[in-house]
C-alpha positions in Angstrom: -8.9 -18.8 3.5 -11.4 -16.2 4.1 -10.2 -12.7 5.2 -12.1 -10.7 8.0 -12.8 -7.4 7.9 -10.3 -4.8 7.8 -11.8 -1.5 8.3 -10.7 2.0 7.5 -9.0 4.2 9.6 -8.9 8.0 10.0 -6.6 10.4 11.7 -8.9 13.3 11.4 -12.8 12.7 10.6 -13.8 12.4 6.9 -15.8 10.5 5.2 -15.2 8.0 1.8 -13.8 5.1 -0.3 -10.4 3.6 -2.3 -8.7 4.3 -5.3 -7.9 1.9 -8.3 -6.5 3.3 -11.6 -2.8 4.8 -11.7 -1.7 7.9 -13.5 2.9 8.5 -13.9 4.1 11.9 -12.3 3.7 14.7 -15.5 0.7 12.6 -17.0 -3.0 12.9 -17.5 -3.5 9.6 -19.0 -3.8 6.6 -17.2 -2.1 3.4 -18.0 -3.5 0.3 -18.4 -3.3 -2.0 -15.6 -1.8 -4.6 -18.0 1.9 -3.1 -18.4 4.4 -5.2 -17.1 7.2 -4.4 -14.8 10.7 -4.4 -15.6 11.6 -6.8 -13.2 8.4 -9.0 -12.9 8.9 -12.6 -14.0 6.6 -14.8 -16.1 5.6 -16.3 -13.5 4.5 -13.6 -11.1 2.5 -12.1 -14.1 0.6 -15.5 -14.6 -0.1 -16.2 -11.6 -1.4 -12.3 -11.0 -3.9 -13.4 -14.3 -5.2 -16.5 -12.4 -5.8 -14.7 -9.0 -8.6 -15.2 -7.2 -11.1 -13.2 -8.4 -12.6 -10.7 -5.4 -15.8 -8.9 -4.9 -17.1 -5.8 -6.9 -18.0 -4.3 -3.6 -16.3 -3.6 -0.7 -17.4 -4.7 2.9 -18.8 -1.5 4.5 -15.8 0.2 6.6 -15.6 1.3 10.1 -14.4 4.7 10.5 -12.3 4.9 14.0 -11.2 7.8 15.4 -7.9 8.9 15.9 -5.9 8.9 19.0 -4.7 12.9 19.8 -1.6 12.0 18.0 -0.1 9.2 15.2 3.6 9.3 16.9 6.3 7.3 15.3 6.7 4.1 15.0 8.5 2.6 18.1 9.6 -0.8 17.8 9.0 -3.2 20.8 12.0 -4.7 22.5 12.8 -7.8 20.9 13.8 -9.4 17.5 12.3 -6.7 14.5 9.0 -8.2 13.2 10.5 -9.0 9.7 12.8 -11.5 11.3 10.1 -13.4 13.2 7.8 -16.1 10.7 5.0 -15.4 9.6 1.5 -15.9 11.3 -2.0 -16.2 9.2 -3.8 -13.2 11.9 -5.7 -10.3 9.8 -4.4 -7.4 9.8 -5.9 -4.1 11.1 -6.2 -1.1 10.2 -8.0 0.4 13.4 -4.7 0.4 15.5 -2.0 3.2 16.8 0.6 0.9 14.8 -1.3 1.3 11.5 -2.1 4.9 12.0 1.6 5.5 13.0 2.6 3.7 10.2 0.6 6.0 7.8 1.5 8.9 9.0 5.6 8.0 8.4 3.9 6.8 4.8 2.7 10.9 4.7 5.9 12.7 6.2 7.7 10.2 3.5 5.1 12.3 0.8 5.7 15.6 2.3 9.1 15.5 1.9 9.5 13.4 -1.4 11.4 11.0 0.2 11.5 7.0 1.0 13.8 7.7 4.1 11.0 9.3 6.4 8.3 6.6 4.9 10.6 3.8 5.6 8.4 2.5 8.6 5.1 2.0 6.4 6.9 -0.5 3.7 7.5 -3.9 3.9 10.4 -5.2 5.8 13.2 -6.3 3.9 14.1 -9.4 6.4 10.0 -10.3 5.7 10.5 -10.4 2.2 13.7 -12.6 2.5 11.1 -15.1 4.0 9.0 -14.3 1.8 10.6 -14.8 -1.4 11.9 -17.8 -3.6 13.7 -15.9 -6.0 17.6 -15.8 -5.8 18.3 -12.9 -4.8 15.6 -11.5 -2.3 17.9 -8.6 -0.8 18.7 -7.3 -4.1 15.3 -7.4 -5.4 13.7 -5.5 -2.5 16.2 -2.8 -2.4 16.4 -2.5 -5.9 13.0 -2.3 -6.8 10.9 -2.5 -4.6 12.5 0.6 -2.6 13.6 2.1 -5.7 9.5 2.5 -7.4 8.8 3.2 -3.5 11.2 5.9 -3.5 10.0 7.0 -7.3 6.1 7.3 -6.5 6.8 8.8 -3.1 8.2 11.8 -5.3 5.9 11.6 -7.8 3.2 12.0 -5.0 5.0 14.7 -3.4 5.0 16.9 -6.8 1.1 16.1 -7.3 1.4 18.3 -3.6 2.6 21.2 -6.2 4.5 22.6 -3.0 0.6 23.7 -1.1 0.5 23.2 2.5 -1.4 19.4 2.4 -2.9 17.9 5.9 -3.3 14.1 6.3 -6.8 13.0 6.7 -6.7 9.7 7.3 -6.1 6.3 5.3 -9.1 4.1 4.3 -8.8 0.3 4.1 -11.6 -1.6 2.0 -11.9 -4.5 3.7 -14.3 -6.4 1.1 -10.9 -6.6 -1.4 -8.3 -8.1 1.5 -7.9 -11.8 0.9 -5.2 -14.6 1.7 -2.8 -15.0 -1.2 -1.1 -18.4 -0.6 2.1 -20.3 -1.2 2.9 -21.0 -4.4 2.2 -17.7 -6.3 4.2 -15.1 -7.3 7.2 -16.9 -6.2 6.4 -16.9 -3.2 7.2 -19.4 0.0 4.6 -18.6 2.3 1.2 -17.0 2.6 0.3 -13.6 3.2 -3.2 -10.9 3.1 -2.9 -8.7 0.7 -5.3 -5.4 0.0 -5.2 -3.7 -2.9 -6.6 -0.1 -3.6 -6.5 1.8 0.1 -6.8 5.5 -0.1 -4.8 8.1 1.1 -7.1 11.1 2.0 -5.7 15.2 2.7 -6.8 18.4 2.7 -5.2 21.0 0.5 -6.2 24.6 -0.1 -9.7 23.5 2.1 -10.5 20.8 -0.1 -10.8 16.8 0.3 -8.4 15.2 -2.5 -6.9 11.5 -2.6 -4.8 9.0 -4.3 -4.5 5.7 -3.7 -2.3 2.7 -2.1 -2.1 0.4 -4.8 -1.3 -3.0 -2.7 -0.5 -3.6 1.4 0.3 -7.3 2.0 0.4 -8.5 5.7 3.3 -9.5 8.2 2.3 -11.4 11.2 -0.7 -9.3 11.2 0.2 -6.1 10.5 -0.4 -4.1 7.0 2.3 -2.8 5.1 3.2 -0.9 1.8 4.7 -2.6 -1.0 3.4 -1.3 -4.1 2.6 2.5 -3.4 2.1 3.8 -7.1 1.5 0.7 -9.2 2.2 -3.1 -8.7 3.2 -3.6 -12.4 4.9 -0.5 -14.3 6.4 -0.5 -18.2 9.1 2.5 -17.1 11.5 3.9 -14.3 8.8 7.1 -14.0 7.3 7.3 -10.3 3.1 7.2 -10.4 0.3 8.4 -8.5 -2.0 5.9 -8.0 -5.5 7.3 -9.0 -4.9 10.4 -7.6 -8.7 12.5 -7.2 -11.0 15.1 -5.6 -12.8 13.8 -3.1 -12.0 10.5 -1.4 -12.3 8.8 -5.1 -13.5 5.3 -5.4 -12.2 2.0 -5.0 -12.4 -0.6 -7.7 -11.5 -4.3 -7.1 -8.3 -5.8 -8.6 -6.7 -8.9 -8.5 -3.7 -9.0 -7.1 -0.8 -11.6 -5.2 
């Protein structure tokens, strides 16, 4: 299933493209993409081998401007999104929701904490659906929001305790694509978008890092893997953190 295109968004005006390799909190080496994750079964880590391959170069991004303000996330009346099925609409990242979402992901940097940051991730009754595994609940608190909760650490001490401004989030579209059932344990189908960039300014200068994968909820982009998706220790990561707006690399992903 083919995935439209997602565009970037910005919450101040700035200019660039994704991120791609990760580097753990304290290091200056890179790790290699192929460390496996503590928790990650055989099958996930097959079936992330024999994903669909995805192009080399992103779609060209929209920028769009900002409203005056990213305010908090409010949730409409109704059940919470997570609890609802799922839905096969794209996902954008040119709406108040998104850019509200990533500026909770940001406060959740500044103050190294998952708590603030909370409204960007993945809901935990979506991943219930979303699972096959036996214990869903468990799985998603316990590691999901546990590297979530590492990494947003990690990426507050990369801050180094300078005042940092958000800049905007860019999405490239070119690498979304519709991950299906079957995969990764996995009941039902979702878009997932690896290698977003989170852009700020710090002591007058453009830096980034990366977003290492978003996966869709009834069309909506959220956080799941921040740092890394795959990991070989309990240390939080930066995901490709750089000057300038860095560059985005295609990966394969589910």
């Amino acid at each position: 299933m083919a995935a439209a295109a997602v565009g970037a968004v910005l919450l101040s005006g700035c200019g660039g493209v994704g991120g791609s390799s990760s580097t753990p909190a304290g290091s200056t080496a890179p790790p290699a993409r192929s460390s496996v994750s503590r928790t990650h079964t055989k099958t996930e880590r097959a079936a992330r081998a024999s994903a669909p391959s995805v192009t080399s170069t992103p779609t060209q991004t929209t920028t769009f401007l900002p409203a005056p303000a990213a305010p908090r996330p409010r949730r409409p009346p109704g059940p919470a999104p997570g609890t609802l099925p799922q839905t096969a609409q794209v996902p954008s990242a040119a709406t108040r929701a998104f850019r509200a979402e990533m500026a909770a992901l940001w406060r959740g940097v500044e103050a190294g904490s998952a708590g603030p940051a909370m409204p960007a991730f993945f809901p935990e009754a979506a991943y219930v659906q979303l699972k096959t595994i036996g214990d869903p609940q468990g799985d998603w608190q316990d590691r999901l929001v546990g590297d979530y909760q590492l990494d947003l650490a990690a990426a507050h001490a990369l801050l180094g305790g300078a005042q940092a401004q958000l800049v905007g989030v860019q999405v490239p579209s070119g690498y979304a694509h519709w991950v299906p059932p079957g995969v990764c344990d996995n009941g039902v189908g979702y878009y997932e978008v690896p290698n977003s960039r989170v852009l700020y300014r710090s002591g007058g200068e453009l830096r980034s890092f990366g977003i290492a994968s978003m996966i869709s909820w009834r069309g909506v982009w959220y956080v799941v893997h921040l740092g890394a998706i795959l990991r070989s220790s309990d240390a939080g990561v930066v995901d490709a953190p750089s000057a300038g707006a860095g560059t985005a690399l295609p990966s394969s992903t589910c």
